[in-house]
C-alpha positions as MATLAB code, in Angstrom:
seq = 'XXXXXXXXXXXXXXXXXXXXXXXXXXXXXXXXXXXXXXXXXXXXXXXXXXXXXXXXXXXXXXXXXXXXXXXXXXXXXXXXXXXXXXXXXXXXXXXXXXXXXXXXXXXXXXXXXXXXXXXXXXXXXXXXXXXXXXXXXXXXXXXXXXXXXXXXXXXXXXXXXXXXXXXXXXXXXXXXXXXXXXXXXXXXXXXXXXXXXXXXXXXXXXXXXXXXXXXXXXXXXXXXXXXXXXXXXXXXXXXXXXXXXXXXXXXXXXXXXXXXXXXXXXXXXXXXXXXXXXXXXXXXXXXXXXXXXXXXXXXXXXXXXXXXXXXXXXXXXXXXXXXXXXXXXXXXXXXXXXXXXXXXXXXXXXXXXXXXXXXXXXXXXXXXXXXXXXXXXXXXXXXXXXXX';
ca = [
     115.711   90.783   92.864;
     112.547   92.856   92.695;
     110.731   90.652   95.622;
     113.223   91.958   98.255;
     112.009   95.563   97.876;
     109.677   96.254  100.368;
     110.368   92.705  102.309;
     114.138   93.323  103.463;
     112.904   94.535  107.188;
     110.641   91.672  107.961;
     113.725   89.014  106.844;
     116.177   91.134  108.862;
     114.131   91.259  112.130;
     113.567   87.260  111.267;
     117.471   86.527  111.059;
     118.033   88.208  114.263;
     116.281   84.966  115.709;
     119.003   82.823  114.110;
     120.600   81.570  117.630;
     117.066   79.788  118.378;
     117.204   78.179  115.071;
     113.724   79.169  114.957;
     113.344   78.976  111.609;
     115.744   76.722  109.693;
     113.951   73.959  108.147;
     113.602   70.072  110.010;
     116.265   68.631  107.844;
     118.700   71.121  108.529;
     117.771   71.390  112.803;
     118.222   67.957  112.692;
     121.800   67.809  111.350;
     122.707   70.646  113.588;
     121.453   68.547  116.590;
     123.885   65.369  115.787;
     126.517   67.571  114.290;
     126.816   69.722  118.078;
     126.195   66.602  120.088;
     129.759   64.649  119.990;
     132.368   66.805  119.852;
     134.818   64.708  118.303;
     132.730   64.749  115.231;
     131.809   67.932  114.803;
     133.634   68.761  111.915;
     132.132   66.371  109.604;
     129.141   66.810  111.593;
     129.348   70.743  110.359;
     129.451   69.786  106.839;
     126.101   67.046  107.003;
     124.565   70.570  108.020;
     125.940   72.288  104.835;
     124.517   69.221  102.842;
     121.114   69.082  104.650;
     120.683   72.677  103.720;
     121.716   72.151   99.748;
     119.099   69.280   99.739;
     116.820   71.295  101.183;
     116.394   74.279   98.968;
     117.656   72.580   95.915;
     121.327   74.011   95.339;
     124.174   72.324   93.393;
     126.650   74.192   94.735;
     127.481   76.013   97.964;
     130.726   77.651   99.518;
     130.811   78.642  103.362;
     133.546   80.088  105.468;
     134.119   81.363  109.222;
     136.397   83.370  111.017;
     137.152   83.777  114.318;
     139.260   86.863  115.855;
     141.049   87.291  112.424;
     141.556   83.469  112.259;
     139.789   81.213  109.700;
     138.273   78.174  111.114;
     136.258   77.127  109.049;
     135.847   76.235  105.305;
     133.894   74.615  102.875;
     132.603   73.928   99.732;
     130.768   71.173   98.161;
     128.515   70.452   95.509;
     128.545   70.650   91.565;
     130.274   74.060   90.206;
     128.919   72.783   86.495;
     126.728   70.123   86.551;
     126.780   69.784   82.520;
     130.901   68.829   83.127;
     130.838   67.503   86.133;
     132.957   70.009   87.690;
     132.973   70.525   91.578;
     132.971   73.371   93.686;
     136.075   74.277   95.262;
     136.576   76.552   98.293;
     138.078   79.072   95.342;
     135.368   79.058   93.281;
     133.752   82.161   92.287;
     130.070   83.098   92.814;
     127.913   85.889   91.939;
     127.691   88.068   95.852;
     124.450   90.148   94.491;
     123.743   93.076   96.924;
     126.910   91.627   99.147;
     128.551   94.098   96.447;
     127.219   96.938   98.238;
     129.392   96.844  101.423;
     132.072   96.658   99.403;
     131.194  100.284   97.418;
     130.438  101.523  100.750;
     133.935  100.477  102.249;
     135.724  102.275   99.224;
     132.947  105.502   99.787;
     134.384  105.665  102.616;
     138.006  105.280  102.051;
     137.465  108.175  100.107;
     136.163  110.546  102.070;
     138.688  109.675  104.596;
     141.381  110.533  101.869;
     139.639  113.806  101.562;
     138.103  113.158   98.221;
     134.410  114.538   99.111;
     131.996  114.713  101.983;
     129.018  112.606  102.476;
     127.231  115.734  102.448;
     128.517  116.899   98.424;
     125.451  117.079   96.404;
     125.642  114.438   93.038;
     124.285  115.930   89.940;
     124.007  119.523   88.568;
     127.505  122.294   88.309;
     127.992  122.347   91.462;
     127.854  118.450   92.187;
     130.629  115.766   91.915;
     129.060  114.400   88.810;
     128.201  117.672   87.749;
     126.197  117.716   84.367;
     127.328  114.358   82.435;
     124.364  112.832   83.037;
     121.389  114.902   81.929;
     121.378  118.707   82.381;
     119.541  121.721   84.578;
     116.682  122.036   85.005;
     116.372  118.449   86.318;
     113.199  117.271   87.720;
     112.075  117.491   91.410;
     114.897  116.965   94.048;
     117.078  115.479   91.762;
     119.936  118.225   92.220;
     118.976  117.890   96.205;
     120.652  114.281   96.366;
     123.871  113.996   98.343;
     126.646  111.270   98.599;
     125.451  109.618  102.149;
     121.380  109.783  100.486;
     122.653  107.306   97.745;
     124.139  105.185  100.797;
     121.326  105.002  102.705;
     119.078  104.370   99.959;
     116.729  107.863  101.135;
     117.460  109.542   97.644;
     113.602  109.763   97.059;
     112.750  107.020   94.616;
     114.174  104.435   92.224;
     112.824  101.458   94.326;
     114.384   97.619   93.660;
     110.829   96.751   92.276;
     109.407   95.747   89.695;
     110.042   99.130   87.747;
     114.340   98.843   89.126;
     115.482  101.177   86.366;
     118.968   97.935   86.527;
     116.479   95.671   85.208;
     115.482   97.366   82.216;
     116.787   98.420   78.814;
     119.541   96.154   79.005;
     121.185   97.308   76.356;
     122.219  100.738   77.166;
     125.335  101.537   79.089;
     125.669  103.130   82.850;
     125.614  106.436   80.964;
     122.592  106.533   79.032;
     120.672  104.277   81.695;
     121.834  107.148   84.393;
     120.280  110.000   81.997;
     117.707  108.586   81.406;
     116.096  107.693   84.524;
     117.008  111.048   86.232;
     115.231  113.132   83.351;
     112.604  110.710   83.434;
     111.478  108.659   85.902;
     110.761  111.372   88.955;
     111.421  110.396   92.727;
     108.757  110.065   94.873;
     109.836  112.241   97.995;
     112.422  114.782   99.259;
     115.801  112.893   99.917;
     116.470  112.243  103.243;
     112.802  111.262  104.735;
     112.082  108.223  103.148;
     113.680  104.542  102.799;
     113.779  103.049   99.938;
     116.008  100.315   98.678;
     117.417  100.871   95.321;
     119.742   99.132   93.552;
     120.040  102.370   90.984;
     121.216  104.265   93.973;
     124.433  102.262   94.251;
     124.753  101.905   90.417;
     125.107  105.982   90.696;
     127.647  105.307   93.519;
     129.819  103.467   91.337;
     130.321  106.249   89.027;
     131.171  108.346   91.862;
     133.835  105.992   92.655;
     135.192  106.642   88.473;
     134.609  110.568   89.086;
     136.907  111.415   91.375;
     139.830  108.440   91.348;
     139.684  108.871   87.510;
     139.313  104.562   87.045;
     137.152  102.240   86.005;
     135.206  101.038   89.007;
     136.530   97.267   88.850;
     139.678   98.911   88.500;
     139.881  101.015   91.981;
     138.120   98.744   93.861;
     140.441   95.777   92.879;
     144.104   97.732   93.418;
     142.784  100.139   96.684;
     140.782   98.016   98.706;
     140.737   94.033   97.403;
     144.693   94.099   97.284;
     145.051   95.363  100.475;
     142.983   92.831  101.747;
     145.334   90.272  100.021;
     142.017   89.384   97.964;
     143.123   88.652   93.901;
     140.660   86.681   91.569;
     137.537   89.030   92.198;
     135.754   90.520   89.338;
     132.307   91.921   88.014;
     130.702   89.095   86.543;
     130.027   88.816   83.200;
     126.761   88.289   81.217;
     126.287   84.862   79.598;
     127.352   81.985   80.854;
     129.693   81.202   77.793;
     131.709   84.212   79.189;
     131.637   83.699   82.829;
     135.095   83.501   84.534;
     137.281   80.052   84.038;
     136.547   79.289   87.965;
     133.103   80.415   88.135;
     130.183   78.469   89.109;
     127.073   78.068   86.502;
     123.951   79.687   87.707;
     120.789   77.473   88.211;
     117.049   79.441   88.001;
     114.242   77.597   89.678;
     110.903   78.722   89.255;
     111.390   79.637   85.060;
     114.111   81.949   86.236;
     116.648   82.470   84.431;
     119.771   84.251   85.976;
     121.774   84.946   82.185;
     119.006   87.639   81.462;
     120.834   90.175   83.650;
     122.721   92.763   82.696;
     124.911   92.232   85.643;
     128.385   93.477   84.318;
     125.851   97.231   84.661;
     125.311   96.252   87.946;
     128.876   96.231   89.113;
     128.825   98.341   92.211;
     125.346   97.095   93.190;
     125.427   93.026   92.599;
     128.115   92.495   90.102;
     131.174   91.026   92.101;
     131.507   87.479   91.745;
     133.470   86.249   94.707;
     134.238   83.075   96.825;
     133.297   83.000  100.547;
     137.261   82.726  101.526;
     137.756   85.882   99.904;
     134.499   87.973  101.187;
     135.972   86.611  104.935;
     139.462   87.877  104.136;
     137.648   91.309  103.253;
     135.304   91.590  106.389;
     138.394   90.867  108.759;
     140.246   94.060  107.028;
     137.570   96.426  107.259;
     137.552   97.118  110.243;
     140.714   95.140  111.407;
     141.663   92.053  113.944;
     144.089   90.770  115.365;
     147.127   90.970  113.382;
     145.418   92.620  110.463;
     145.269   96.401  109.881;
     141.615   97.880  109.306;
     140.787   99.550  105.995;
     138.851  102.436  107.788;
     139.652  104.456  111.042;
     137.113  103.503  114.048;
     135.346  107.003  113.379;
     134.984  106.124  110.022;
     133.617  102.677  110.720;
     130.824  104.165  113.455;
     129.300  106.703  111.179;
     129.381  103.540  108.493;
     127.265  101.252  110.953;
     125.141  104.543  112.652;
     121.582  103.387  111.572;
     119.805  106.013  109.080;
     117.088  107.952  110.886;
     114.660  107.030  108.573;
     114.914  103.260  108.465;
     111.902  102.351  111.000;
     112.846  101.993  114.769;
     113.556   98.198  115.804;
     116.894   96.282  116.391;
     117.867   95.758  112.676;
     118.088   98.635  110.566;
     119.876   99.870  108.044;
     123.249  101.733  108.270;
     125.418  102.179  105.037;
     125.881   99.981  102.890;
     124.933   97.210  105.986;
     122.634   95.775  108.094;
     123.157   96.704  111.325;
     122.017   95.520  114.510;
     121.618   96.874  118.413;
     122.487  100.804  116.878;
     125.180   99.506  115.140;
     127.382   98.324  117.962;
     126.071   94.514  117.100;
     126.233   92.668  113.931;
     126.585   94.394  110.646;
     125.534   91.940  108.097;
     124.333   92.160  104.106;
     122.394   88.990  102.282;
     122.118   88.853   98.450;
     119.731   87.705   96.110;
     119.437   87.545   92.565;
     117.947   84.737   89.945;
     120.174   81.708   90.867;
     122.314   83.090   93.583;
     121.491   83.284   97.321;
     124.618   85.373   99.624;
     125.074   86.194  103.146;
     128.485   87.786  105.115;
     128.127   88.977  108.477;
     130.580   90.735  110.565;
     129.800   90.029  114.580;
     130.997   91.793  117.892;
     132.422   88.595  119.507;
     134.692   88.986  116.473;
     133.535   85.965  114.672;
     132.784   86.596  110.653;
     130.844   84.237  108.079;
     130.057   84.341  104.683;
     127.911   81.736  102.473;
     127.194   81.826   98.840;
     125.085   79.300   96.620;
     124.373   78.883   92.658;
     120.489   79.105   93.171;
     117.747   80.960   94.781;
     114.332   79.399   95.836;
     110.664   81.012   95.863;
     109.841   83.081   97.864;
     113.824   83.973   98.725;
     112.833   85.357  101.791;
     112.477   81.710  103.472;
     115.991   80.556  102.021;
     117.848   83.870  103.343;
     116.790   83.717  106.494;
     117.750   79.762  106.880;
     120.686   80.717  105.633;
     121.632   83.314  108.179;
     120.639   80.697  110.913;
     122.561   77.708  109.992;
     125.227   80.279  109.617;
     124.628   81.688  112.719;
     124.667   78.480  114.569;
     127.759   77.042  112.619;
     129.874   80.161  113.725;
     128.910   79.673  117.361;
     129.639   76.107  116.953;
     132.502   75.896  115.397;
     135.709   75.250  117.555;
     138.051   78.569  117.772;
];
């Protein structure tokens, strides 16, 4: 996870090409060429795409699905779930999302400020904030007590960068609590929230415990009953550690490169990369947020603008980033979020011809960049493909 720091905004403006296929690999172009040429067979045709793309980058498993106004047309999953029992993948098998778990904090931020919980404007930490002092007290160090709700979503809280130094990939044996103290009275941000972008997955980590603060649950918890239920979504969890105690319909995790994706702590992670997922169910959840035909939206329009509103101090282009998404053409476009952590790859992507896709895999390559963007643009071209 550390690579995508200070990378994300060259992959973004790269996925925005997708519709060219500019930059999917010759395998994969290839299969897309016979698989949109006859019609009749486009279906299978759709999934020798899906299976050009796992034999390119190396991934034993791989679950896909599309929707189209509200409608699914399209799933899939093939490849081997557990390779050690020979156990295949199954359109409701779960995978780890990574940063896809991000939209889905945002989405319940939101829901509660909408319920009148707090502002995006409350400050976090000190007597006054919604966290108030259980995590380190007064005096803290520079701009700490300045940091509000909506800097945390927008990642311009000032410091605590995805990098190498990601306070999430550290110490992993401390809990949320003493990792949370720690870092604030030690590890000082780098600039006055609100003028700076800079991705951190710490950010959301603090989010999460927001999220316990004022609903007075567990994170899992909340989320699950308040905006996964509504959804008709059951089955998603944080994922769990090892691999001995992943969940019974989980896939197993495959590092390339000497990676190895049981050294996370990822059950900390939970409202930053922990969900695990399967593509069917991150569809189902896109289609509800903001609504479709037939299916009530989990936020008000309002809500769901100042969501996708780009933050000022992303740099100017057409993909920036909003809260909690990707968002393209000022937010009136695609809002989109890809994942990566040491064996998992993710993408979901919420479009304005009201087409949604999501794609998961059990792997990563090196460097992830080149992988997440071919991702994006086979999905891109598969949900502009696929018959409605």
């Amino acid at each position: 996870m550390p690579m995508h720091t200070f990378t994300r905004r060259s992959v973004v403006a790269n996925m925005l090409r997708a519709a060219a296929c500019t930059v999917v690999s010759t395998p994969v172009c290839s299969a897309l060429a016979q698989a949109y040429g006859n019609p009749n067979q486009r279906r299978v045709g759709l999934g020798q795409v899906t299976q050009a793309f796992q034999q390119q980058y190396r991934v034993p498993a791989m679950s896909i699905a599309i929707s189209k106004n509200g409608r699914f047309v399209y799933d899939h999953a093939g490849g081997m779930a557990d390779r050690e029992h020979m156990t295949q993948a199954q359109q409701d098998t779960l995978f780890r999302i990574a940063n896809l778990s991000k939209p889905i904090t945002a989405v319940t931020i939101f829901s509660l400020t909408e319920s009148g919980k707090f502002n995006l404007t409350d400050k976090v930490f000190g007597p006054a904030g919604i966290l108030g002092i259980k995590y380190g007290r007064p005096p803290y160090k520079t701009y700490v007590a300045d940091i509000t709700v909506d800097h945390l979503l927008t990642h311009t809280a000032g410091g605590w960068a995805a990098d190498a130094n990601d306070p999430m990939l550290h110490n992993n044996g401390w809990d949320q609590t003493k990792l949370i103290t720690s870092t604030i009275e030690n590890v000082p941000l780098t600039s006055q929230p609100g003028t700076q972008w800079i991705f951190s997955n710490f950010g959301y980590c603090i989010l999460g415990r927001i999220i316990e603060q004022v609903t007075g649950q567990p994170y899992e918890t909340y989320v699950q009953a308040n905006i996964l239920a509504p959804c008709g979504i059951t089955g998603m969890q944080i994922a769990r550690n090892s691999e001995r105690d992943r969940a019974s319909n989980e896939v197993v995790y495959i590092g390339q490169y000497s990676e190895d994706p049981y050294k996370i702590n990822i059950s900390r992670m939970d409202s930053s990369d922990g969900w695990i997922a399967s593509s069917t169910q991150l569809i189902q959840f896109l289609n509800h947020v903001a609504g479709a035909p037939g299916i009530p939206a989990l936020l008000k329009p309002e809500t769901i603008r100042a969501m996708t509103t780009p933050v000022p101090a992303y740099p100017a282009g057409d993909a920036r980033y909003a809260r909690g998404w990707m968002v393209s053409s000022n937010g009136a476009g695609s809002w989109w979020q890809s994942g990566s952590l040491p064996g998992s790859t993710s993408l979901m992507a919420h479009n304005p011809d009201g087409s949604c896709f999501a794609a998961l895999c059990n792997t990563r390559t090196q460097p992830h960049q080149e992988m997440d963007t071919a991702l994006y643009d086979m999905m891109w071209n598969l949900a502009q493909n696929v018959s409605g």
